[in-house]
C-alpha positions as CSV (number, residue, x, y, z in Angstrom):
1,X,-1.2,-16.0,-7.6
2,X,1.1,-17.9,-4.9
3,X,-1.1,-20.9,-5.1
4,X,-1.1,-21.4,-9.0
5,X,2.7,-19.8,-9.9
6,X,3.9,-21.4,-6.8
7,X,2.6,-24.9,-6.2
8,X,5.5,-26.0,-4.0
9,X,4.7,-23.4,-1.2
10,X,3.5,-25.4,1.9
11,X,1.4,-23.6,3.5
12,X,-0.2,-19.7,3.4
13,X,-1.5,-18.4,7.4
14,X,-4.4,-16.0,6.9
15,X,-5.3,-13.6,9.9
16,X,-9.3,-14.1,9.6
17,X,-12.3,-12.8,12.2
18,X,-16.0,-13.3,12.3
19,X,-17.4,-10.5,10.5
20,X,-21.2,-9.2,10.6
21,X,-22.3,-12.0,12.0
22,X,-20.5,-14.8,9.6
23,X,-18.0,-16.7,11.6
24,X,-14.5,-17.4,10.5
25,X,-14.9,-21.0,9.0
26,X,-18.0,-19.4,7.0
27,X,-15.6,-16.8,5.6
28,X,-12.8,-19.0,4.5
29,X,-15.1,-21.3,2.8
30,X,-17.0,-18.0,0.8
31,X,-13.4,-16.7,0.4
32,X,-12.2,-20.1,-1.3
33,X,-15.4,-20.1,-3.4
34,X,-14.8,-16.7,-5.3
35,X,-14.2,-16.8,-9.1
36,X,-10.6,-15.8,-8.7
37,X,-9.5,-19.5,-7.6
38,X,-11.8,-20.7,-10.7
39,X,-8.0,-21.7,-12.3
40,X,-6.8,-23.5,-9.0
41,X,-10.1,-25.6,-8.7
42,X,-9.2,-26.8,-11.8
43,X,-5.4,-27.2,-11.7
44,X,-5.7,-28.9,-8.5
45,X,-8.4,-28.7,-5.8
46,X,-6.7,-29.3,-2.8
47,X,-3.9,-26.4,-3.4
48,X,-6.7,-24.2,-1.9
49,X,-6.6,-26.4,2.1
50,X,-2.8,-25.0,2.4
51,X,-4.5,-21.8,4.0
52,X,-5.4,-22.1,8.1
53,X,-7.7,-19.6,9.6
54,X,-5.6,-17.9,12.2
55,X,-2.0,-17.1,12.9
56,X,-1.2,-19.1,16.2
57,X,2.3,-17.9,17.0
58,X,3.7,-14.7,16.8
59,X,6.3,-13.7,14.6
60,X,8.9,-13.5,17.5
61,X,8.2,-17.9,17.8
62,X,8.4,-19.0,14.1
63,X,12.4,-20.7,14.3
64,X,12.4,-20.9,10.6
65,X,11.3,-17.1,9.7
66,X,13.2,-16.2,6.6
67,X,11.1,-12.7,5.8
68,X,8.4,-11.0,7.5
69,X,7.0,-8.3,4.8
70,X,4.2,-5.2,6.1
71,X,2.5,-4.1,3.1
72,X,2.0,-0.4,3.8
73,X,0.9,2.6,1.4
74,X,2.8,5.2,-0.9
75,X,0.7,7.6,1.0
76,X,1.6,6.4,4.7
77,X,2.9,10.4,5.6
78,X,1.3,12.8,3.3
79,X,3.4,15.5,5.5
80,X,6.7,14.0,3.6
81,X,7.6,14.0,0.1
82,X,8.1,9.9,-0.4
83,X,11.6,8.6,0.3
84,X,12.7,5.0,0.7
85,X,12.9,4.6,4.6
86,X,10.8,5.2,7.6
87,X,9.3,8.6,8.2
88,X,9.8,10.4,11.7
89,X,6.9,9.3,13.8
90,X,4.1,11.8,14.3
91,X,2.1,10.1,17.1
92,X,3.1,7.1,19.5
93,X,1.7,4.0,18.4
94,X,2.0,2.8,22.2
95,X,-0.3,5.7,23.0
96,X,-2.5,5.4,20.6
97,X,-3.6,1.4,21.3
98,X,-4.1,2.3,24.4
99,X,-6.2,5.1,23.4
100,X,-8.1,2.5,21.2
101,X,-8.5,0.0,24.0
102,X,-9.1,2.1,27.1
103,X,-11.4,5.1,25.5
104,X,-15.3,4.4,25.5
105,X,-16.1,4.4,21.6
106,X,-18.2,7.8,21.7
107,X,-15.7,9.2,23.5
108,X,-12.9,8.2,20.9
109,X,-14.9,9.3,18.2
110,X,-14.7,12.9,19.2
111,X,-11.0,12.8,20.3
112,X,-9.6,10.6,17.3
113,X,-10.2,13.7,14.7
114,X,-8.3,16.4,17.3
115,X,-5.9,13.2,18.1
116,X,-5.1,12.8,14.0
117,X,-5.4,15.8,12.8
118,X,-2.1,15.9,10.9
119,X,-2.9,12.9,9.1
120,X,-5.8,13.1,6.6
121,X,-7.4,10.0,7.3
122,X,-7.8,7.1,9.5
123,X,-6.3,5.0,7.0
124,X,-3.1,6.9,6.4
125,X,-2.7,7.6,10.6
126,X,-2.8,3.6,11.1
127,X,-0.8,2.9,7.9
128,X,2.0,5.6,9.5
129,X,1.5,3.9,13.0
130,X,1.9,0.4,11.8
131,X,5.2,1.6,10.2
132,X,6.6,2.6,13.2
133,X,5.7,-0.9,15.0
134,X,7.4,-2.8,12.7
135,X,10.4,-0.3,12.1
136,X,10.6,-1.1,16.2
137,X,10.9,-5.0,15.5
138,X,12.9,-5.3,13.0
139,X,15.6,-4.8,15.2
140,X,14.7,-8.1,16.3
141,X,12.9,-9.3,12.8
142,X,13.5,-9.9,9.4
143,X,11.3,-7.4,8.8
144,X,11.2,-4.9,5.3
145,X,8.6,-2.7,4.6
146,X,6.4,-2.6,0.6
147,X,4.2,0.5,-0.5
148,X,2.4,0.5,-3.4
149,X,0.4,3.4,-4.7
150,X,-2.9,3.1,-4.9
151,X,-4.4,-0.4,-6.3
152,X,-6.3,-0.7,-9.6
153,X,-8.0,-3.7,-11.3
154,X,-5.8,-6.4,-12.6
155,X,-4.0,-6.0,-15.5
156,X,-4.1,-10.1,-16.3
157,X,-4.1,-12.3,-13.2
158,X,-6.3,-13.9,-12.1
159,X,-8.6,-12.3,-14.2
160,X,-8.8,-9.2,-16.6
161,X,-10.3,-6.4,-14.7
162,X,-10.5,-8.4,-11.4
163,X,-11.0,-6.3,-8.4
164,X,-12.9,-7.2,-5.3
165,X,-14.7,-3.9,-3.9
166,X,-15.5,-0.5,-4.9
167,X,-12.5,1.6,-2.7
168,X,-10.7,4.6,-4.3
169,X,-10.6,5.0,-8.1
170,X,-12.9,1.8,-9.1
171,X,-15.4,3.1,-7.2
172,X,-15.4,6.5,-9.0
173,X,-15.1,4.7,-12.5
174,X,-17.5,2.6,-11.9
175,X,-20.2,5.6,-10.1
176,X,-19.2,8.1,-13.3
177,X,-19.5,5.0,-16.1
178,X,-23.2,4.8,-14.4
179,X,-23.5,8.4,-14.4
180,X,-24.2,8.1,-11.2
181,X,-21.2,10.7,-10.2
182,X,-21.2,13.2,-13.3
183,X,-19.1,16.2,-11.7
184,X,-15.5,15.8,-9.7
185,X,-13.7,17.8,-7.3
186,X,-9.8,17.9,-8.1
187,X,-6.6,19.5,-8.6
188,X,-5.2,19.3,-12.1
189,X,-1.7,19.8,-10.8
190,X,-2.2,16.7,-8.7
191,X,-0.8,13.3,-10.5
192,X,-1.8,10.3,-9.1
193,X,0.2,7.1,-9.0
194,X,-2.0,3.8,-9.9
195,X,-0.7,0.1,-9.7
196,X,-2.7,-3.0,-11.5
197,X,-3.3,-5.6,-8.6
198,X,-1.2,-8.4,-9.8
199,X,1.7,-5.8,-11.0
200,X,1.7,-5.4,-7.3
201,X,1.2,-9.1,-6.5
202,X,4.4,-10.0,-8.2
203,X,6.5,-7.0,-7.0
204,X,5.7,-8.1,-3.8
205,X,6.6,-11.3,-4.4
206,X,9.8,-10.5,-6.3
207,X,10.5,-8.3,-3.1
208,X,9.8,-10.7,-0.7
209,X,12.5,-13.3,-2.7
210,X,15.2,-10.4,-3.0
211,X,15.2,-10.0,0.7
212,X,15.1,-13.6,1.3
213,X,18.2,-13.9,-0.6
């Protein structure tokens, strides 16, 4: 969406690593051949080489840093109700890299669900820990903090229905349309907040220009 609705950007840093055995260079290339930069090929081929494959400097060195924003989740702290700021901090993020660096694997594994246990997942603990890190810099940072709710297929952009994997709620439309799942588990009390990919795309965006302002 940056590359076609905003041509005059000069260049997007990605944060790559080899992956199951396919190196970095192999994964930008398979990344820049995926159907959702059909529209770009077409507009202009050579939009897609303002990407590099890693981030060399820190944010602390960029001299002309205008916004740094953390895409977090709605769902970050499921002990709070959601409010508009940071939530107290449940673990030490200090602590637990160290953990994560220092702890033999095995070891960790059996330790992380005593270590977490407040937090339902892995995914919400990091998301919560990651919060507090850059809560900590942006003292320092131009730093702001978006959550969206939980991402859905795209509305329009870049194409109708476009999603790349099978996480969360496309994964359990696409395993009950199959009739593959026929029977769920859940609360009816429970609402649960969707965003279309591209609806977030552009908030993010709009976000991103509000603070830049």
């Amino acid at each position: 969406m940056i590359l076609y609705s905003c041509p005059d950007v000069k260049k997007i840093y990605l944060l790559l690593r080899s992956k199951r055995g396919v190196s970095v260079s192999d994964r930008l290339a398979q990344l820049k051949s995926r159907e959702i930069f059909i529209r770009i090929r077409q507009k202009n081929k050579d939009l897609l080489e303002k990407s590099a494959r890693e981030l060399c400097l820190i944010a602390e060195n960029l001299k002309n840093l205008k916004v740094l924003a953390h895409i977090s989740t709605t769902y970050c702290n499921p002990k709070y109700s959601v409010i508009p700021r940071v939530y107290p901090p449940l673990a030490d993020w200090r602590q637990a890299i160290k953990f994560a660096e220092n702890i033999d694997p095995d070891v960790l594994d059996i330790l992380a669900p005593k270590y977490m246990n407040f937090q339902s997942n892995t995914y919400t603990f990091t998301k919560s820990l990651a919060e507090q890190i850059m809560n900590e810099y942006s003292r320092k940072l131009p730093i702001f903090i978006f959550r969206p709710s939980i991402v859905t297929p795209a509305v329009k952009e870049p194409l109708v229905g476009w999603v790349d994997n099978f996480n969360g709620l496309t994964g359990l439309l696409v395993s009950a349309g199959t009739g593959l799942v026929r029977v769920s588990y859940a609360s009816p009390k429970v609402r649960s907040n969707f965003q279309p990919l591209d609806v977030v795309t552009r908030s993010l965006l709009v976000a991103i220009w509000t603070q830049h302002l």
